[in-house]
DOVEX-765350 format. One line per field, with one value per residue: residue number from 1; y, z, x of N, C-alpha, C in turn. Coordinates in steps of 0.1 Angstrom, whole numbers. Each point is the difference from the previous one (the first is absolute). Example, Ala and Ser with C-alpha at 12.3 -4.5 7.8 and 13.67 -1.06 7.14 Angstrom:
% residues 2
pos c(1;2)
ny c(-57;11)
nz c(78;-7)
nx c(132;-4)
cay c(12;11)
caz c(0;0)
cax c(-9;9)
cy c(12;11)
cz c(0;8)
cx c(9;-8)
% end
This chain:
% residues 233
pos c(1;2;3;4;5;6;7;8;9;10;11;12;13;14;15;16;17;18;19;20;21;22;23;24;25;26;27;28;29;30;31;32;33;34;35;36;37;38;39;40;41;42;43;44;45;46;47;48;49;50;51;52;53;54;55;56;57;58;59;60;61;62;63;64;65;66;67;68;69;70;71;72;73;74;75;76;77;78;79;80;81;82;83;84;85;86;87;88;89;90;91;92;93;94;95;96;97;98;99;100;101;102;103;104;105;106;107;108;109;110;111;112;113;114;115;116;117;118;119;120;121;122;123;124;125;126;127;128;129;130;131;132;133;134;135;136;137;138;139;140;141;142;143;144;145;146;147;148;149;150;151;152;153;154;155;156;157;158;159;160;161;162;163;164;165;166;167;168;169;170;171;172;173;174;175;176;177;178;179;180;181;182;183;184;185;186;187;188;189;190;191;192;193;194;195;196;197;198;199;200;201;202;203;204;205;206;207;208;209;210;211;212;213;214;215;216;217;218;219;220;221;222;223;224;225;226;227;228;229;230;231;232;233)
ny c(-12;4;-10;-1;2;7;-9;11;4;12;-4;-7;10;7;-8;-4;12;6;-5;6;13;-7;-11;9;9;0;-6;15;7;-7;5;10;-2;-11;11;3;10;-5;6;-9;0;14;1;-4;10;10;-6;-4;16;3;-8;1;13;-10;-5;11;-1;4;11;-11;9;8;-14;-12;15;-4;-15;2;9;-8;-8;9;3;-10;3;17;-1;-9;3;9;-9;-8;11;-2;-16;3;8;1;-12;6;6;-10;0;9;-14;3;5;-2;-10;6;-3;-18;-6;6;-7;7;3;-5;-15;4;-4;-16;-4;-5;10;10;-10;-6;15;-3;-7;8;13;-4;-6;12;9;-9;4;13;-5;-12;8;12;-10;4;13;7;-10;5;13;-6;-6;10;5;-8;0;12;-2;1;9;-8;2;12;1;0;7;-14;3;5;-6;-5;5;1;-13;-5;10;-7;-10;5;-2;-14;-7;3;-7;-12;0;2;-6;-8;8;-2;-9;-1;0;-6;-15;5;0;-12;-3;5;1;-14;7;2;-11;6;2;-8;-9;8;6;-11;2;10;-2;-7;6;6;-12;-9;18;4;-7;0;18;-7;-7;8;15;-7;12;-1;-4;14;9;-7;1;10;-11;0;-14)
nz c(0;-2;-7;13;6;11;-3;-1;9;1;-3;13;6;3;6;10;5;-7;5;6;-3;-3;14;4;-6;0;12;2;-5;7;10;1;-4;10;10;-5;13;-3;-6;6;5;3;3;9;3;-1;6;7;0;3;6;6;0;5;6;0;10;-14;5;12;-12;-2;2;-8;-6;-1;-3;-12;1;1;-13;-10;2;-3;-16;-7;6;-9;-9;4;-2;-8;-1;9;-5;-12;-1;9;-7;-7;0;0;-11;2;12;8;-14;-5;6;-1;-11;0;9;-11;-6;9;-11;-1;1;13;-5;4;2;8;6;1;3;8;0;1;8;6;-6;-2;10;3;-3;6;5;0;3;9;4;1;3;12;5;-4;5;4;-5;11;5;6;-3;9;11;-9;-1;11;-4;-10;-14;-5;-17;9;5;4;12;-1;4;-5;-11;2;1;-15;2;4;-2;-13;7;5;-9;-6;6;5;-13;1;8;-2;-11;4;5;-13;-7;5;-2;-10;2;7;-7;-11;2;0;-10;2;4;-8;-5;3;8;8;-5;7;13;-1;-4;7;12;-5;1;9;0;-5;8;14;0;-6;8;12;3;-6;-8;1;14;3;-6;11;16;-7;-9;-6;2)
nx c(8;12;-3;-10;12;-5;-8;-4;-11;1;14;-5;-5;8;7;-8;-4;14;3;-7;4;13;3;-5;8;14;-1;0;12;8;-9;4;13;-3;-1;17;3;7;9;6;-8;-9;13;-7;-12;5;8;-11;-12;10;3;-10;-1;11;-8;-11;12;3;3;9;5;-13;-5;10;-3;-16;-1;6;-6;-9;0;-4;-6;-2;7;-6;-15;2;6;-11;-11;4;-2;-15;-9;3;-10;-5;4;0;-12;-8;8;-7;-3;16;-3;-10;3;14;-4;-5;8;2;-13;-4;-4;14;-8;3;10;-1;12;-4;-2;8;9;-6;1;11;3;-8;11;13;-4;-7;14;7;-8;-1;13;-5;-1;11;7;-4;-2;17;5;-11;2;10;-6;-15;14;6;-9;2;14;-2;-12;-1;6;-11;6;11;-8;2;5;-9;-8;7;-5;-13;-6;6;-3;-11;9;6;-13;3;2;-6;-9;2;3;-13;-4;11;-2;-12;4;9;-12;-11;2;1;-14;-2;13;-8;-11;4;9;-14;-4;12;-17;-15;-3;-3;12;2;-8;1;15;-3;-1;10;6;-9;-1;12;5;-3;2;13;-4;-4;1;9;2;13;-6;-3;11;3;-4;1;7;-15;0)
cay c(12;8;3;10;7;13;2;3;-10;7;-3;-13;1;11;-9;-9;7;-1;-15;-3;8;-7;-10;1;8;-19;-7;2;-1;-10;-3;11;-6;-7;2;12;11;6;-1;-13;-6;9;-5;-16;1;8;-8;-9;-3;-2;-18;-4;5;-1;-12;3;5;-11;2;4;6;14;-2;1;10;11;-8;5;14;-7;-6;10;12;-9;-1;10;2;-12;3;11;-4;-6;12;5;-4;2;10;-3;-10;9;8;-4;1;13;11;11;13;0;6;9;11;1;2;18;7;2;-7;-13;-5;-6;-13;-6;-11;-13;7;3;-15;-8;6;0;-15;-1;3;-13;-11;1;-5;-17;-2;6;-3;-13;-1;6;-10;-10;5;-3;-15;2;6;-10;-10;8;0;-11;-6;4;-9;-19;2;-3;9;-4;-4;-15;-1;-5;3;16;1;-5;12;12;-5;6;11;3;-5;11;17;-2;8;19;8;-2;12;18;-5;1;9;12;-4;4;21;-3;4;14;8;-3;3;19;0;-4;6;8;-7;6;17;0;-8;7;2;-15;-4;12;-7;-17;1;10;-7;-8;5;2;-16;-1;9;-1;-18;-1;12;9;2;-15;-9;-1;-7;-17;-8;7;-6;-11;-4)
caz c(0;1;-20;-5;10;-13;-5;10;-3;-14;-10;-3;-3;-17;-13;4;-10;-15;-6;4;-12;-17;-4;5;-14;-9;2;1;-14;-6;2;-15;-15;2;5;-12;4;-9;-16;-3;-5;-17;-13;-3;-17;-14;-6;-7;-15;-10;-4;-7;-10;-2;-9;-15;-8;-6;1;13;-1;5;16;5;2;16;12;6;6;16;11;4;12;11;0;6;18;8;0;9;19;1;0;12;13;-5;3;11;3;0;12;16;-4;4;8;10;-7;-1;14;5;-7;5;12;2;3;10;0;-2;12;0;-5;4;-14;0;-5;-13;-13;1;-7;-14;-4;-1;-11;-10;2;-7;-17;-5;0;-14;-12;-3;-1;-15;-7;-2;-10;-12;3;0;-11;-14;-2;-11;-19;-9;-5;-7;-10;-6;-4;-11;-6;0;-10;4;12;-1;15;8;14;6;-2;12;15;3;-1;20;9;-3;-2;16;-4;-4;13;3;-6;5;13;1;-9;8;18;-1;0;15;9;-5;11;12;1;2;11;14;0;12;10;1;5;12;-1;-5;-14;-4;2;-8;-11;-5;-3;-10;-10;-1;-5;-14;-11;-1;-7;-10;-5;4;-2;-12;-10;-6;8;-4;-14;-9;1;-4;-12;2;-13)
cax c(-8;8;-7;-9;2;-5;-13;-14;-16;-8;9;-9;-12;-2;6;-10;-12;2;1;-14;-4;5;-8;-16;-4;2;-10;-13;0;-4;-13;-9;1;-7;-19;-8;1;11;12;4;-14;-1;10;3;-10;0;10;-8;-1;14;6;-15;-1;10;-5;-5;14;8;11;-2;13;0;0;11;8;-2;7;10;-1;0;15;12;-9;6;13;10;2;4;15;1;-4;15;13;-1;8;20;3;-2;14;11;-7;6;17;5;-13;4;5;-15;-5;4;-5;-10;-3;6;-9;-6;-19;-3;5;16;3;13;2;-5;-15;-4;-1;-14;-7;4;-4;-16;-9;2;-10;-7;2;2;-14;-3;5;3;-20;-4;11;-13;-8;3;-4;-15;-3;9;-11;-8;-3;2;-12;-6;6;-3;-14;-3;-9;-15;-3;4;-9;-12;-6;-2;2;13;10;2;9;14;-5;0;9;13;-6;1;22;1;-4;10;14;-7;-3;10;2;-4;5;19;2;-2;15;6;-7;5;14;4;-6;13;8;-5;11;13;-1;-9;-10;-14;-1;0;-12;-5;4;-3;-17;4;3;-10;-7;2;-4;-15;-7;0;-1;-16;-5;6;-9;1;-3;-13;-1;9;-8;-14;-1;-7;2)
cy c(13;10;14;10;17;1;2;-12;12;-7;-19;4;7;-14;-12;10;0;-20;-8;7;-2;-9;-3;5;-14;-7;6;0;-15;-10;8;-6;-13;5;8;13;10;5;-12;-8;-4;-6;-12;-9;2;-13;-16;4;4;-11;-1;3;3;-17;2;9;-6;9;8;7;6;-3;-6;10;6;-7;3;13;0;-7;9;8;-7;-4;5;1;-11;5;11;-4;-4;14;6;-4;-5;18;-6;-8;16;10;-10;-3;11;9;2;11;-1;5;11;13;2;14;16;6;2;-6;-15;-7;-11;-15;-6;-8;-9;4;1;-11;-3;9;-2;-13;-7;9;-10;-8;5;1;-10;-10;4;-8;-11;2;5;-11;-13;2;-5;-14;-6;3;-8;-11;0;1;-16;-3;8;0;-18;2;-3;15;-1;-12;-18;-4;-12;-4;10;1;-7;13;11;-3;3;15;6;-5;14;17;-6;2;17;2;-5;10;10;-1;7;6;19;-5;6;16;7;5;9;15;-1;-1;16;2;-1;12;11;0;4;15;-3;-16;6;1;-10;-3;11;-4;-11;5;12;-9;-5;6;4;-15;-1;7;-2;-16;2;9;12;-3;-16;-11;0;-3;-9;-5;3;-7;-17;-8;-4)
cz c(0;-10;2;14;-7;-2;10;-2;-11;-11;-7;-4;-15;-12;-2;-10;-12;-4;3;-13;-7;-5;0;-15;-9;1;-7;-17;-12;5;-9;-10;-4;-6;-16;0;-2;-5;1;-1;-17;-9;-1;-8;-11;-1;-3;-15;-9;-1;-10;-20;-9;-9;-15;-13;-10;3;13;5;16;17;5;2;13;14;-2;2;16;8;0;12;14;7;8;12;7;-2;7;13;0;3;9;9;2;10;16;6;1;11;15;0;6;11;6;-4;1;16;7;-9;6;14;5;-4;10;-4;-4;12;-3;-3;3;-17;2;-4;-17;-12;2;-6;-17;-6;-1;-16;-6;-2;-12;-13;-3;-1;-15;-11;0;-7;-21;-9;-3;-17;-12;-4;-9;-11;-17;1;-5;-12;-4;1;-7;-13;-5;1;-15;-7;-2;-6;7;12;-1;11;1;18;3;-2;8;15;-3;-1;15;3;-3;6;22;2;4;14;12;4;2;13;5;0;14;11;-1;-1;15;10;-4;6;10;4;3;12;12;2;13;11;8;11;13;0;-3;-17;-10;-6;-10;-17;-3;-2;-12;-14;0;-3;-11;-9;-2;-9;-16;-4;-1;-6;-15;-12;-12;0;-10;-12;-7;3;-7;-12;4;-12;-5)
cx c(9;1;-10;2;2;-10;-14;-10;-1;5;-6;-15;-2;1;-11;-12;7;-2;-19;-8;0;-9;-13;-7;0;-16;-14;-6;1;-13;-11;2;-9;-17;-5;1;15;4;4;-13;1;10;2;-11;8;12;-6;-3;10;0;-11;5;15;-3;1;10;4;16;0;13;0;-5;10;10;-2;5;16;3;-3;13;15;-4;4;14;7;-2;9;16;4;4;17;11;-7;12;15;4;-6;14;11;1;10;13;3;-8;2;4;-16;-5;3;-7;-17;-4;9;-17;-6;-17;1;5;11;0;10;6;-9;-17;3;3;-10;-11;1;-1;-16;-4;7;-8;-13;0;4;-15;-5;7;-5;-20;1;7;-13;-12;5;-3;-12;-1;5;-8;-5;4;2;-14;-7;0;-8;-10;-1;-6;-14;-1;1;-6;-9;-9;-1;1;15;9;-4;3;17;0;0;11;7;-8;1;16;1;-7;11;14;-4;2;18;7;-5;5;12;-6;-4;14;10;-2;5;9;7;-8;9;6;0;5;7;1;-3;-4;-16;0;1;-15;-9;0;-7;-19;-7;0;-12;-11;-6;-1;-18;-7;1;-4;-18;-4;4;-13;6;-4;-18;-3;-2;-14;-16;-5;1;-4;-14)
% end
C-alpha cells in the first residue's frame, strides 16, 4: 500500500465518481441502443438497410469504400491512442523535473512521485483501453467487407433470403465495429478528462461529469439523434 501513500479519501473518492461515471454512461448507452432511443440505436437501422440494399448492387465498389473509410477512422485513433501513451511513458522518464514544476503552483495541489505516476498510469490505462477497443473495430470492419464480399451478385442470386441473412450477418459486423468503435472515442473523452486530476480532485470529478454530459446531450438530445430517428420505413 505504499504505492498510494499521498493520496487523500478525496483523491479515492474523486476517482471512484470519475470510473462510476464512465461506466455507468457505457452501460446506460448501450441499454438505449438496445430499447431504440439513440444515435447508436438509429444507426444501427440505417446500417441494416444498407446491407439490405447493398444486396441489389451489381457493383458494391462504393460500400466497400465506406467500410474502408470506417476502418481508417479507426485507425488513426487507434495509432494516436499508441503516441498518447508513448508520450505519457516519457512524461514519467522525467517526473521529478514535472513535479517540481507541478508543485511551484500555488492552485494546484501538491503531489508526491508516487502520486503523480499512478496518476499517470491510470490515463495510460485508459488510452490502452481505447486502443485495444478501436483495433477491435478495425477487426470488425474487415469482416464485414469479406462478408459483403461473399454476397453473390443480383443477376446470380438464387436465394434471396440466404443473401440477405448474408447481408444482416455483415450490417451485425458494422454495428459491433460501431459499438467499439464509440467505447475507444468514449475513452478519449475520458482520458483528457483525467488530465484534471493534476489540478484538484474536485476537478477530476467536475471533468468526468462534464464529459458524461456532453455524451448524453449529443447521443439523446441533439437535433442528429432526432434526425435519424425521424425516418421511418
Amino acid at each position: 500500500m505504499f504505492m498510494f501513500e499521498g493520496f487523500s479519501v478525496g483523491d479515492f473518492a474523486a476517482l471512484l465518481i470519475f470510473v462510476v461515471g464512465w461506466v455507468g454512461y457505457e452501460v446506460l448507452s448501450a441499454r438505449a441502443s438496445r430499447t431504440g432511443s439513440n444515435t447508436s440505436a438509429h444507426m444501427n437501422k440505417w446500417r441494416g438497410r444498407w446491407m439490405r440494399t447493398a444486396v441489389t448492387r451489381d457493383n458494391r465498389i462504393g460500400d466497400l469504400q465506406i467500410i474502408r473509410t470506417l476502418t481508417g477512422n479507426s485507425a488513426f485513433l487507434a495509432s494516436t491512442a499508441i503516441f498518447v501513451t508513448a508520450g505519457i511513458a516519457a512524461v514519467i522518464g522525467s517526473a521529478d523535473r514535472v513535479i517540481e514544476i507541478l508543485n511551484g503552483y500555488e492552485f494546484l495541489t501538491e503531489t508526491t512521485r508516487n502520486r503523480f505516476g499512478l496518476k499517470l498510469a491510470f490515463i495510460a490505462f485508459v488510452f490502452v483501453n481505447a486502443f485495444f477497443r478501436l483495433a477491435w473495430s478495425m477487426r470488425l470492419h474487415s469482416n464485414a467487407a469479406v462478408v459483403l464480399g461473399a454476397i453473390p451478385q443480383p443477376a446470380d442470386i438464387e436465394d434471396r433470403e440466404k443473401a440477405e441473412a448474408q447481408a444482416a450477418v455483415a450490417a451485425e459486423l458494422c454495428n459491433l465495429a460501431a459499438k467499439h468503435y464509440q467505447a475507444g472515442t468514449h475513452a478519449y473523452y475520458f482520458g483528457f478528462a483525467a488530465c484534471a486530476w493534476f489540478a484538484h480532485p474536485v476537478a477530476l470529478v467536475v471533468a468526468g461529469l462534464w464529459v458524461v454530459a456532453i455524451l448524453y446531450r449529443r447521443e439523446f438530445l441533439s437535433r442528429a439523434n432526432a434526425a435519424l430517428g425521424g425516418f421511418k420505413d
